[in-house]
C-alpha positions as CSV (number, residue, x, y, z in Angstrom):
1,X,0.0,0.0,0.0
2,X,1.4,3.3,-1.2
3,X,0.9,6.3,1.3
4,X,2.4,9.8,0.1
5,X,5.4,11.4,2.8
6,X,3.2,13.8,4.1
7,X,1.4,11.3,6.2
8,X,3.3,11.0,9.5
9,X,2.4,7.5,10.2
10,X,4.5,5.7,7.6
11,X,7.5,7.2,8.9
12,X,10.1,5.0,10.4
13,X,11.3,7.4,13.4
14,X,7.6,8.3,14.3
15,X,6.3,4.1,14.0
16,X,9.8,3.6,16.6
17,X,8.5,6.6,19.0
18,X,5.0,4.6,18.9
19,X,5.9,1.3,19.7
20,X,8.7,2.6,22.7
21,X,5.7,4.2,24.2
22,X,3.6,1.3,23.5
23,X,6.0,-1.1,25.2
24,X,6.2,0.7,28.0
25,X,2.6,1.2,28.8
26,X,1.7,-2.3,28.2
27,X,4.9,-3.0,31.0
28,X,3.3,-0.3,33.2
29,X,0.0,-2.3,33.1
30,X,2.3,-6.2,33.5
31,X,1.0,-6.9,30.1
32,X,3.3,-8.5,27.4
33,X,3.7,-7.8,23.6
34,X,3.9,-11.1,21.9
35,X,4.1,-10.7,18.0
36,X,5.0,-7.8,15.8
37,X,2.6,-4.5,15.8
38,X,0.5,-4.0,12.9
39,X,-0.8,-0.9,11.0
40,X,-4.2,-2.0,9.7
41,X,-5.6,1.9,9.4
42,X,-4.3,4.6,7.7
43,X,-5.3,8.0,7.0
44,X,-4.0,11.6,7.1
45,X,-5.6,12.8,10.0
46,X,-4.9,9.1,12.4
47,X,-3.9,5.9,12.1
48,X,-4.8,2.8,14.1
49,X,-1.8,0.1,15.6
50,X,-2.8,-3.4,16.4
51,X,-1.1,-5.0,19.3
52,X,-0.6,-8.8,20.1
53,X,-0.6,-9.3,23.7
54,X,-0.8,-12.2,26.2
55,X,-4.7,-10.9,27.1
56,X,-5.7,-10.3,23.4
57,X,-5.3,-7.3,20.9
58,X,-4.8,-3.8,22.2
59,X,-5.3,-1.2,20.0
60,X,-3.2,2.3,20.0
61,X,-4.8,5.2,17.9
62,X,-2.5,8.6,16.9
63,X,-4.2,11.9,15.4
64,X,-3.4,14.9,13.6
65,X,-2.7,18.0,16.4
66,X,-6.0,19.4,15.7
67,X,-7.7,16.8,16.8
68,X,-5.6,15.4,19.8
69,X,-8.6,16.3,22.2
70,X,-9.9,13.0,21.2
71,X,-7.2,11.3,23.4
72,X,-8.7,13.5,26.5
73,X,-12.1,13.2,25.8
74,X,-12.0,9.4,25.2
75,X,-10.3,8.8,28.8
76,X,-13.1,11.4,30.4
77,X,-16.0,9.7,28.8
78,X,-14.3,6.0,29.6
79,X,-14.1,7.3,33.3
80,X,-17.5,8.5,33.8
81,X,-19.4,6.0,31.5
82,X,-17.1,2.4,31.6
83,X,-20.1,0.8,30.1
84,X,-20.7,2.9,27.0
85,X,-16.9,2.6,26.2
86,X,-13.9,0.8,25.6
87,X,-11.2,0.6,28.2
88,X,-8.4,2.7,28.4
89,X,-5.0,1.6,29.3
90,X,-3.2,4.7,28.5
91,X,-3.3,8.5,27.5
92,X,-0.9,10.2,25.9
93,X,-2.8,14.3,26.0
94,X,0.4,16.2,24.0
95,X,0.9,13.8,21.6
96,X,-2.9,12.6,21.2
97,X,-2.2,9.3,21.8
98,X,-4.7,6.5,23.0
99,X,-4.2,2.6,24.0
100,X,-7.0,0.8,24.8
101,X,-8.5,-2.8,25.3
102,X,-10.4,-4.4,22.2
103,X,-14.2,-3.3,22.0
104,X,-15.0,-6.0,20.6
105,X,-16.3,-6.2,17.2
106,X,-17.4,-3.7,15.2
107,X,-21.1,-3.7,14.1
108,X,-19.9,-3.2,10.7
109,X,-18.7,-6.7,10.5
110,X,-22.0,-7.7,12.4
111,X,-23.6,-6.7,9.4
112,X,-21.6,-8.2,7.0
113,X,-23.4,-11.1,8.0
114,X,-26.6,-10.3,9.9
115,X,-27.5,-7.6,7.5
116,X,-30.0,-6.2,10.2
117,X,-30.7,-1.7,10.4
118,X,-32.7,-3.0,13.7
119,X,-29.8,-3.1,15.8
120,X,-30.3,0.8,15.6
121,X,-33.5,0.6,18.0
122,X,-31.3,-0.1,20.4
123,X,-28.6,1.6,19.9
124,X,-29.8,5.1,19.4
125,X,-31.8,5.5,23.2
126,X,-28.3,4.4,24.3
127,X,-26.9,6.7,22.7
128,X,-29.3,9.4,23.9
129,X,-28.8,8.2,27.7
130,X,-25.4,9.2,26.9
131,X,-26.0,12.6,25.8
132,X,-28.3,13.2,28.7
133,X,-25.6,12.0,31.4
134,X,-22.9,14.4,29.3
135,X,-25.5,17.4,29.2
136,X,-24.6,17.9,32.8
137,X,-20.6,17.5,32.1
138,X,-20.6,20.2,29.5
139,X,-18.0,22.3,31.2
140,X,-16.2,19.5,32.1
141,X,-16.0,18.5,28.5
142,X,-15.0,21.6,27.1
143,X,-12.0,22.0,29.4
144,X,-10.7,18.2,28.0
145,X,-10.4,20.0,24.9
146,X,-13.5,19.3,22.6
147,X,-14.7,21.8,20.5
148,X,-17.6,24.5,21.7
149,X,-20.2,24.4,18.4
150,X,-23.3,25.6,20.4
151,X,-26.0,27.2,19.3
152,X,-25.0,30.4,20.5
153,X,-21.9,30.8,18.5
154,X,-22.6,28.7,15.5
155,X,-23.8,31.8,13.4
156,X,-20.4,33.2,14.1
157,X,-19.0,30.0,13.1
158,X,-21.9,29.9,9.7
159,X,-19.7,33.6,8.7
160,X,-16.4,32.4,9.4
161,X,-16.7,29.5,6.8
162,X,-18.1,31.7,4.3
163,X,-15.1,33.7,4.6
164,X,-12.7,30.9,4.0
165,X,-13.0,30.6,-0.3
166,X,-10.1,28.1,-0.1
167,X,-12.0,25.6,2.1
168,X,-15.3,26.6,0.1
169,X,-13.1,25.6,-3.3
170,X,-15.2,28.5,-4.6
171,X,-15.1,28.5,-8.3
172,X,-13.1,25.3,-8.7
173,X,-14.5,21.8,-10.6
174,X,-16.7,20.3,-7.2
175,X,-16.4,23.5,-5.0
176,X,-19.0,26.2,-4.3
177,X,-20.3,28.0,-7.9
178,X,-20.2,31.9,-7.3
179,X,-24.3,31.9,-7.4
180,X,-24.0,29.0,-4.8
181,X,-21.7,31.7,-2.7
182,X,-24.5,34.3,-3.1
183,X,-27.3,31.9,-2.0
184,X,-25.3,30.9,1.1
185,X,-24.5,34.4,1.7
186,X,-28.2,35.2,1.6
187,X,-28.9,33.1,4.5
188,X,-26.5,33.7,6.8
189,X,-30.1,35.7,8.7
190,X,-31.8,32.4,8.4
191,X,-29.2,30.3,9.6
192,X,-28.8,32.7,12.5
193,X,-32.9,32.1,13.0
194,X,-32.9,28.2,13.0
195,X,-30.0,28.1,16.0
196,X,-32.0,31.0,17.6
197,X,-35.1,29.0,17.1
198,X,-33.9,25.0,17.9
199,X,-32.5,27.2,21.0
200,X,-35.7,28.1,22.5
201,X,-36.7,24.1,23.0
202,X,-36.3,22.9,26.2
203,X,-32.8,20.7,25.3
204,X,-30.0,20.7,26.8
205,X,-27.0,20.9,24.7
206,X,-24.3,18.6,24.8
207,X,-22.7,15.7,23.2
208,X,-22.9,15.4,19.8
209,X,-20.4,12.4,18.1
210,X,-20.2,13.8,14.7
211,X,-20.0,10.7,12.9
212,X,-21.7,7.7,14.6
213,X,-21.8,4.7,12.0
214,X,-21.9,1.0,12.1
215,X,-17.8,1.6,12.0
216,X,-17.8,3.6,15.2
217,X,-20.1,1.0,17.1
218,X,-18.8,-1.9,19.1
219,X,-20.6,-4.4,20.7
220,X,-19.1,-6.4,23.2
221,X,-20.2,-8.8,25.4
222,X,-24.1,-7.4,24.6
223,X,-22.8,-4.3,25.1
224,X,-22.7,-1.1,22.8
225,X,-19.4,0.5,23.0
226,X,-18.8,3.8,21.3
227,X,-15.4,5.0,19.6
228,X,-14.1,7.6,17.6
229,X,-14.7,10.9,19.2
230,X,-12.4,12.7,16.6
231,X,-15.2,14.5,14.9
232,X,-17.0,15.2,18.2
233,X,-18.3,18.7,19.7
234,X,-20.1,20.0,22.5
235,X,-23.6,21.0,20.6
236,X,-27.6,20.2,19.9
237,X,-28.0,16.5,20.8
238,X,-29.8,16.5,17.2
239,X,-26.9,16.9,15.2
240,X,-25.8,13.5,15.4
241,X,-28.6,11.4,13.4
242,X,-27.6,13.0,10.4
243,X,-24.3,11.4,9.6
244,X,-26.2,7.9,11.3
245,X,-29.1,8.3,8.8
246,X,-26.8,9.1,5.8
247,X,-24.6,6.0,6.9
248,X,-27.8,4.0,7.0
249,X,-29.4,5.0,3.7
250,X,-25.8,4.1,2.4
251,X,-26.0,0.9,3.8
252,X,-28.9,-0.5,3.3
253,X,-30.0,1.4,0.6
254,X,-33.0,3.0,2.3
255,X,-34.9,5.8,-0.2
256,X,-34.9,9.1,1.8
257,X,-38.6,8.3,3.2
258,X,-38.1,4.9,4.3
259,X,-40.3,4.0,7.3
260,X,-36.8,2.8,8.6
261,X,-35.9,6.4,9.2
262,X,-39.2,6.9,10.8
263,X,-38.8,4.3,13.1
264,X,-35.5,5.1,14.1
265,X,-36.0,9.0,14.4
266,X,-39.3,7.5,16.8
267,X,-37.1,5.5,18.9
268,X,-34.5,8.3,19.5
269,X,-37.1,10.9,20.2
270,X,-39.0,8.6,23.0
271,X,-35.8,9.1,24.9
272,X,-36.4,12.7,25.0
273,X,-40.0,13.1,26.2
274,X,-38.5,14.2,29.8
275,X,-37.5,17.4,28.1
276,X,-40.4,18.3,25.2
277,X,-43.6,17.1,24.5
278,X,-43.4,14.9,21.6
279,X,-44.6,17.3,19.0
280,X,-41.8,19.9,19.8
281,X,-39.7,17.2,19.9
282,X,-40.3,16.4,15.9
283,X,-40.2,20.3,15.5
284,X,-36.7,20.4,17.0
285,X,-35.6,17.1,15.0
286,X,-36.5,18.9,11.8
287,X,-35.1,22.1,12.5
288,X,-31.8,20.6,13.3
289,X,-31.6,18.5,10.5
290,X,-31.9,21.6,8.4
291,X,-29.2,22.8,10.5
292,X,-26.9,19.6,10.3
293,X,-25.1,19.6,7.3
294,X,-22.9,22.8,8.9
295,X,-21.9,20.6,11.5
296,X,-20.8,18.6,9.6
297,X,-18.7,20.7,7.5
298,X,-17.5,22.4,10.7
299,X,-15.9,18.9,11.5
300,X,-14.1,18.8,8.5
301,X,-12.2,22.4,9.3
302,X,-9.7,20.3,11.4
303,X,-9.1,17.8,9.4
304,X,-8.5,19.4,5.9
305,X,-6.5,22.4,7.6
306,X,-3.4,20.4,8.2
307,X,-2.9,19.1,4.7
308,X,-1.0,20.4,2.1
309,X,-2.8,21.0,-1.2
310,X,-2.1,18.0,-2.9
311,X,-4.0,15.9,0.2
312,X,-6.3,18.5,1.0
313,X,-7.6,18.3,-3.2
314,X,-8.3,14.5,-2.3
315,X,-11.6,15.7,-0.3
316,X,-12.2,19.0,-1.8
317,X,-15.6,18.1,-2.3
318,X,-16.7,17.7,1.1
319,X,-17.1,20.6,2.6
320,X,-19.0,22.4,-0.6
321,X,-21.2,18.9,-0.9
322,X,-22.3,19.9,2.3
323,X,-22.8,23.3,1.7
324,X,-24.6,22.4,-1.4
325,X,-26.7,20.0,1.3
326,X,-27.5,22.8,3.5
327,X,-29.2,25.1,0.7
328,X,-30.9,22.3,-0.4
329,X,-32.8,21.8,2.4
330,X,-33.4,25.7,3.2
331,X,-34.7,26.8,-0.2
């Protein structure tokens, strides 16, 4: 497999500095390394190491600076929720460095062979028991490092990545058209009104994963486990069912009114009713899908922003796809 130079990973001095601290952790803990690492995950922005030990595989994760929060935020959530996540052996905050137990297998391979979206209904009021335990850990959450994409600030955040053309690929094959530009410029009000407006429900803000999919599930021991924080913020709890639902259209080829996503979107909600009556809580699911697709792009910011052009044109489409999403759904 042929990686470019830029990526850090592939590098002999940084793979020795990894498996030095490796080894020494897994001596800290009395465990013992008992076959060569492996390097089965590769990407710009992290790479995953797969450990042989005497107690099973342990797993060691590495990010990009921007995103070495993830390290902190992974130990914090493993501390306070031990059921909901995989076990940490090790943090390294600088460096953004992680070791941790196996979480079992990913639901992805589940449904390799299962095939079944109905693991979901369980899933997602998990998921939201999680959000509601982390509402009241906001500030705790923000000092590990993870980002701060309330509400409150998002329209300031909505300007900011109007401003940046080069992200935007404004005028470039796949990037934002200059009537596109317009069109998003004409609604920076609106988008200003639909945070205002999702703000004046009676939900609390808080965790919001960014990018839960059958890849960032585990389940272990009938357990769901949740991994991959990277892409995480502190924001409305709604956000997240938008990259679940695209991940689950993907995958099961669902039409974009399948009574799947009813279902599913019913399930989540129930685990709300505390909060909203039920029909505010479909009027805040709908405004925040509306809303969603700048989240997304928000997450992106990080991870495109340490790459040099000729990685950064790999995904240039990203950011205005979602753009593109976000007018869509506003016309």
């Amino acid at each position: 497999m042929a990686h470019p130079s830029s990526i850090l990973w592939v590098e002999s001095i940084w793979l020795d500095k990894a498996r030095s601290w490796i080894d020494d952790q897994l001596t800290q803990h009395n465990i013992q390394r008992i076959g060569l690492i492996e390097q089965p995950h590769i990407r710009h922005w992290s790479t995953v190491l797969k450990v042989p030990t005497n107690i099973g595989y342990i797993y060691f994760k590495a990010v990009v600076p921007d995103l070495v929060y993830e390290a902190s935020v992974t130990q914090v959530l493993a501390n306070w929720y031990p059921h909901w996540m995989p076990q940490i052996l090790a943090v390294d905050q600088q460096q953004g460095w992680l070791l941790m137990k196996d979480g079992g297998m990913r639901l992805r391979e589940v449904l390799k062979t299962e095939n079944d979206i109905r693991y979901w209904e369980s899933i997602l009021p998990i998921y939201a028991q999680l959000q509601q335990q982390s509402a009241k850990r906001v500030d705790d959450l923000l000092n590990s490092g993870l980002p701060n994409r309330c509400l409150a600030i998002l329209p300031t955040k909505f300007k900011d990545l109007l401003a940046d053309t080069e992200m935007l690929n404004l005028e470039h094959t796949g990037g934002i058209s200059l009537a596109e530009y317009q069109r998003l410029q004409e609604c920076t009000d609106l988008f200003a009104w639909l945070c205002e407006h999702l703000a004046s429900y009676g939900l609390p803000e808080s965790l919001h994963h960014g990018d839960l999919h059958d890849g960032n599930v585990f389940i272990h021991e009938g357990c769901y486990l949740f991994f991959d924080w990277g892409d995480s913020s502190i924001s409305h709890p709604f956000f997240t069912l938008e990259s679940t639902f695209t991940s689950l259209e993907n995958r099961f080829s669902l039409e974009k009114h399948s009574f799947w996503f009813e279902l599913l979107k019913e399930c989540y909600l129930n685990s709300w009713f505390e909060y909203e009556t039920q029909e505010k809580l479909l009027e805040a699911f709908n405004l925040a899908q509306r809303l969603s697709p700048i989240l997304s792009a928000l997450r992106w910011l990080p991870v495109l922003s340490g790459m040099d052009e000729l990685e950064r044109s790999k995904y240039s489409t990203q950011v205005p796809s979602l753009l593109r999403e976000f007018i869509n759904l506003n016309l």
